[in-house]
Every structure is written in structure tokens, then in C-alpha cells.
C-alpha positions in Angstrom: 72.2 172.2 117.6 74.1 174.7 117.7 74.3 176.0 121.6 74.2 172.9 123.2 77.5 172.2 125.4 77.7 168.7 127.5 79.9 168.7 130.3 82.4 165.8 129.6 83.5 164.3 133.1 80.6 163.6 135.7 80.7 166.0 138.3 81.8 165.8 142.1 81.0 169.1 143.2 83.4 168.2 146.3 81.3 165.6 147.6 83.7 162.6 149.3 81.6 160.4 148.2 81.4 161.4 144.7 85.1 162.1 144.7 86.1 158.6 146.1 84.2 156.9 142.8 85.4 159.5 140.6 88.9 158.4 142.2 88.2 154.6 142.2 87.0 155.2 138.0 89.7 156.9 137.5 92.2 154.2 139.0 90.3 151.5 137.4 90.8 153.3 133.9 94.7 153.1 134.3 94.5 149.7 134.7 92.4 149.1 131.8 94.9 151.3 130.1 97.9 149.0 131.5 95.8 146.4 130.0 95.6 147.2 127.0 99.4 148.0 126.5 100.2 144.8 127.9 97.9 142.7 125.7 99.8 144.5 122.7 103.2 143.9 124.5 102.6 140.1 124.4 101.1 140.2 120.5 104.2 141.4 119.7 106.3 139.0 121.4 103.7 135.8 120.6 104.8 137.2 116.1 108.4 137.7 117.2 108.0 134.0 118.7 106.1 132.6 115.9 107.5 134.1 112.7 111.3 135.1 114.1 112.2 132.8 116.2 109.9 130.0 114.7 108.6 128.7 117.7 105.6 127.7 119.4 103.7 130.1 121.2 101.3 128.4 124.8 100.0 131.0 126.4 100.5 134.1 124.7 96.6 134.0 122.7 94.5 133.0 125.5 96.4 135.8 127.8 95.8 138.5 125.3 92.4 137.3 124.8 91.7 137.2 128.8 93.5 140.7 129.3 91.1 142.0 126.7 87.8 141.3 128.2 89.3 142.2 131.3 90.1 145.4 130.0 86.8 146.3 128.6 85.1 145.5 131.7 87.3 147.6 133.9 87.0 150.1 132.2 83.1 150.4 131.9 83.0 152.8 135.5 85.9 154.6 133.3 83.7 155.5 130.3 80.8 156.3 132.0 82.7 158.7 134.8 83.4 160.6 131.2 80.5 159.8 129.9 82.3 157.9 126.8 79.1 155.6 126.1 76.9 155.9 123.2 74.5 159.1 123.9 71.4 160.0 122.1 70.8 163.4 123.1 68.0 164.1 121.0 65.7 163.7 123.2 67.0 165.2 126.7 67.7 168.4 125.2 64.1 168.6 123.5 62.4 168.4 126.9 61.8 170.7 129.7 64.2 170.8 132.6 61.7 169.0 134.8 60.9 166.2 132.6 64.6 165.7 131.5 65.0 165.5 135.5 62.7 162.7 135.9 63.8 161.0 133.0 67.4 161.2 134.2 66.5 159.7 137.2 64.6 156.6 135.5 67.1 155.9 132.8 69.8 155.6 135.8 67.6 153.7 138.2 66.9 151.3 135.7 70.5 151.2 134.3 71.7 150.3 138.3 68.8 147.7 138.4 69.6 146.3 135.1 73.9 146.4 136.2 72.9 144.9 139.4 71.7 141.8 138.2 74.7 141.6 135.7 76.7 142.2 138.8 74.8 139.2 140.6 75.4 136.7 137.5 79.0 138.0 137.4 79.4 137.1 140.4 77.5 133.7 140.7 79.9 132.7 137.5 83.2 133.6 138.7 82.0 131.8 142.0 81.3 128.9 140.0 84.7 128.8 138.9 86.3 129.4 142.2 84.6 127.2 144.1 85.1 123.7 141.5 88.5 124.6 140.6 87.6 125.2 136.9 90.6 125.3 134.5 90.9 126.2 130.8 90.9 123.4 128.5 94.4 124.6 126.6 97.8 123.8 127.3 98.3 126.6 129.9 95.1 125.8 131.6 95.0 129.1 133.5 92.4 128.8 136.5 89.7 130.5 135.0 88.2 132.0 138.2 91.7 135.1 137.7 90.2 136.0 134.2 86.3 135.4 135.6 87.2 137.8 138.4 87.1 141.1 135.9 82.9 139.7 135.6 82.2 141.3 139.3 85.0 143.6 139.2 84.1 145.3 136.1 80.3 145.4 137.2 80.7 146.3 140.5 83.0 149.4 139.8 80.2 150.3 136.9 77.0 150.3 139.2 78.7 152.1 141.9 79.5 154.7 138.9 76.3 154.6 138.4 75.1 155.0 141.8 77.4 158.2 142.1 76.0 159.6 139.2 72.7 159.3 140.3 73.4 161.0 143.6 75.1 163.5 142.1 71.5 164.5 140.1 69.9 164.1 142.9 71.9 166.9 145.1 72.0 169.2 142.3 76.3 168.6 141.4 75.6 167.6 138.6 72.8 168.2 135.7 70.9 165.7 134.0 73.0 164.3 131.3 75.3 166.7 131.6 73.3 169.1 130.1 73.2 172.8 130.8 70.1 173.4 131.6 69.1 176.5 129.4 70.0 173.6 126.5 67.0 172.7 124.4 64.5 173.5 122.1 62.1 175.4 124.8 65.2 177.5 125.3 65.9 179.3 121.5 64.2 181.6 119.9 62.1 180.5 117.0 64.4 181.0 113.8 67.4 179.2 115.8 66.7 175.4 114.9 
């Protein structure tokens, strides 16, 4: 497939709205990022600790483990804002314009439905550990609603991703995934495949 070109950040096309998520992605990407380093930060010190030093290490695993997951969820909105998630493109770029419009617009209605009820169980499950004063069963025994928090965060910042995106095809700033829209098979000439 020679011809085919994918945009690689969603568009904004100056809309505020679009450029406030874009923003808020973005944003929520460093922090990922910050995550990440930090988790790596304490590794390192938990082996100094451990193997240097000789001691014993409390809090060091189930933080690393916590900023981890909290990582990958923040940074779902992230990925998707440059469209970093597994894509099968086979498909879009085999149809029509049209029908690659519709089907844009299904795949993301049903991705914000099916993101919406992640968000809702998220959020029922950080409640849940909020609200009864739930603590981890090690040593530390970190209130587990802080990590549980990056459940809703992480969803919430991914649907209303989503949600921008799907505006964005909507008004025309951006195409159906990210495809040009002369891409596809009805586009070449017949010795081109």
C-alpha cells in the first residue's frame, strides 16, 4: 500500500473545543510520562536499598506497581490523541469514502458507549474505596481510593478523547481514520496493488 499516508495526531482544525482535549491529552501524557520516570526512579532506589545497602524495602514495589497502572491509564486519551492504538487499516482504506464515513462514526460511537460504562465501573470502584476507607493489606497500607482514582481519571480523559474525535469527523477537521481520502483501493489504477 504503497500511497496510503495517515495523519498521525487527531486533528483540531482550530476548534476550542477540540483544542482544549487535544490540550488536556497532551497534559495528561506528560504526566504519564512523569510516571513512568518516577516508577523507574524508585526501582532503582528499592536495588540500591536491597542489594547495596542490604536493607528492607516497604513501600517501594506496591508504589511502582500503583504508578504503573496509573500511568497506562493516563495515558490512554494520550495514545489515542496520536492515534498510538493498534490499527487495522485494511479495511477503511478498501472502502468508499462514504462507507469508511459511516463506519467511522459506528466504531467511535460504540468505542464512547463501551468507555462509558468502563468509566461508570471506574468510578463505582474507586467510590467503593473512598467511601469505606479501604486500605492495602501490606505494610504501607496506602488508602487505596489515591491509586483507584487513575480508574475514572484515566477513562474519563479517554472518552472525552473520544468524544473530540468523533466531533472532529463529524465537522469535517478531521477524516475518518486519519485517512486521506483519495487513499484506497477504489482510488488506484488497476496495476498499482
Amino acid at each position: 500500500m504503497s500511497g496510503h499516508v495517515s495523519s498521525n495526531v487527531a486533528q483540531t482544525g482550530g476548534n476550542p473545543f477540540l483544542r482544549a482535549v487535544a490540550a488536556i491529552s497532551t497534559l495528561a501524557g506528560w504526566i504519564s510520562a512523569g510516571m513512568i520516570v518516577a516508577a523507574v526512579v524508585i526501582t532503582c532506589q528499592m536495588i540500591f536499598v536491597r542489594f547495596v545497602l542490604n536493607g528492607s524495602t516497604v513501600w517501594q514495589t506496591e508504589a511502582v506497581i500503583y504508578l504503573v497502572i496509573a500511568a497506562t491509564l493516563l495515558g490512554l486519551s494520550y495514545v489515542q490523541r496520536l492515534r498510538g492504538h493498534v490499527n487495522v487499516d485494511l479495511v477503511p482504506i478498501s472502502l468508499s469514502h462514504r462507507v469508511r464515513f459511516v463506519m467511522c462514526i459506528v466504531t467511535l460511537s460504540i468505542s464512547i458507549l463501551i468507555v462509558a460504562v468502563m468509566l461508570f465501573y471506574g468510578y463505582e470502584f474507586w467510590h467503593f474505596a473512598w467511601d469505606r476507607g479501604w486500605r492495602s493489606d501490606t505494610v504501607w497500607g496506602v488508602r487505596l481510593w489515591i491509586p483507584y482514582l487513575s480508574l475514572p481519571v484515566g477513562f474519563g480523559l479517554l472518552l472525552l478523547q473520544l468524544i473530540a474525535d468523533l466531533v472532529a469527523v463529524l465537522l469535517r477537521v478531521d477524516q475518518p481514520f486519519g485517512l486521506d481520502p483519495l487513499d484506497g483501493f477504489e482510488s488506484r489504477a488497476p496495476g498499482d496493488l
